[in-house]
N, C-alpha and C positions, 0 to 999 in steps of 0.2 A: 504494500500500500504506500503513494505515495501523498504529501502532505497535501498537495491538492485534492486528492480525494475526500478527504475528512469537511462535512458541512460548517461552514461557518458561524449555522446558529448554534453548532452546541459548544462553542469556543467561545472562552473572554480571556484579554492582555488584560496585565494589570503592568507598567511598571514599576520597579522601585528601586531605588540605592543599595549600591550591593559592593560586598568587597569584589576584593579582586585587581584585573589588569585596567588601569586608564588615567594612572599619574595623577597630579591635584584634579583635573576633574571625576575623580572617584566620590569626592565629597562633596558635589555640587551635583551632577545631572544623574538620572536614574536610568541606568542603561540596562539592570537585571531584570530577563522577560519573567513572569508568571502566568505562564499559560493555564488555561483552567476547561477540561473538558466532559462535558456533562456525556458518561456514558451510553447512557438510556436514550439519547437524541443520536448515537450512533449506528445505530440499528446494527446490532451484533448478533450474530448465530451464539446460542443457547451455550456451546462448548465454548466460543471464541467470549464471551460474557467470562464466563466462570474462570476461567484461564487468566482472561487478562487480571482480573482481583488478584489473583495469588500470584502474577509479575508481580502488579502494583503497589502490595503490602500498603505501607506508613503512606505512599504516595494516594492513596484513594479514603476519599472520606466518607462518612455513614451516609451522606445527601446523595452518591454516586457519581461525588465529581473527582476526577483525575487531576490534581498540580504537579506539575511539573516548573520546576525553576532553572532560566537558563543565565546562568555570568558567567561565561565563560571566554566571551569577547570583550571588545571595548565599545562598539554601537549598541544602539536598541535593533536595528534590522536586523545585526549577527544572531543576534540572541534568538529574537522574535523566530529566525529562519532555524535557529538550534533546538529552538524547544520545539518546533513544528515537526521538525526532521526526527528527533526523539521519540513522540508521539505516534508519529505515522508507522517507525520501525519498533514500539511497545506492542500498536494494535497487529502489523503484519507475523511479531513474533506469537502472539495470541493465537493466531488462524490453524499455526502448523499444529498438526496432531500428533500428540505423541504416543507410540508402538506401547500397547500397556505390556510389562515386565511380566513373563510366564516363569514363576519359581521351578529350578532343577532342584534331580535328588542325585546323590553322588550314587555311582554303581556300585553292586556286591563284591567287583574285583578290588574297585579305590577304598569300601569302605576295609576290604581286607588286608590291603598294603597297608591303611593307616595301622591300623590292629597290630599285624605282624612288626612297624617303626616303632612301635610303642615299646612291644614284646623286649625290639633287639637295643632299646634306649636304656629299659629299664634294668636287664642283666648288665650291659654297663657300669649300667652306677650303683647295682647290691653288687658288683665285682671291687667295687672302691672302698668296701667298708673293712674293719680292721682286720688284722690277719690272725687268724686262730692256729693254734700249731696242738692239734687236737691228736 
């Protein structure tokens, strides 16, 4: 997905002062984007829904909106374009499905190698203990 695709009504900018890269105007002009995107106006598949929450952790709030903060340049455009581009590649990672995990069992032969490593570990080390002259 790219950020052009994403509908404009469920986005709001907010600027604000932000550390980071922009020398004395660091403390004068608000160049860090916070992008703010209303899930539920993005018309997601059910899976690509439930997915994106568990990317988005601390980033998604109980209202279902998605913040994203971008300072990571020194314009408002850089940012504005950084936090879009982040967004668009959060929902595209959401879409991919992922191959659910089929649990193995180890085989009768491997659970017998373990067995017999054990066997030949443990006369080893009752062979270390002290010496009887019986």
């Amino acid at each position: 997905m790219t950020p052009d695709d994403i509908p404009e009504d469920a986005l709001s900018e907010k600027f604000l002062a932000a550390t980071g890269p922009g020398g004395q105007n660091v403390n004068k002009v608000a160049t860090a984007c916070q992008l703010r995107a209303d899930i539920y106006k993005l018309g997601l598949a059910p899976h690509a829904f439930a997915r994106l929450k568990e990317l988005a952790g601390s980033r998604m709030t109980a209202g279902g909106e998605l913040i994203i903060t971008a300072r990571r340049f020194r314009t408002q455009d850089a940012n504005r374009e950084d936090a879009r581009r982040r967004l668009a590649e959060l929902i595209a990672e959401a879409h991919v499905v992922q191959t659910k995990r089929r649990p193995t069992r180890p085989s009768r032969a491997a659970k017998a190698r373990r067995v017999d490593s054990k066997k030949s570990r443990s006369a080893v080390k009752a062979g270390r203990g002290k010496v009887r002259l019986d």
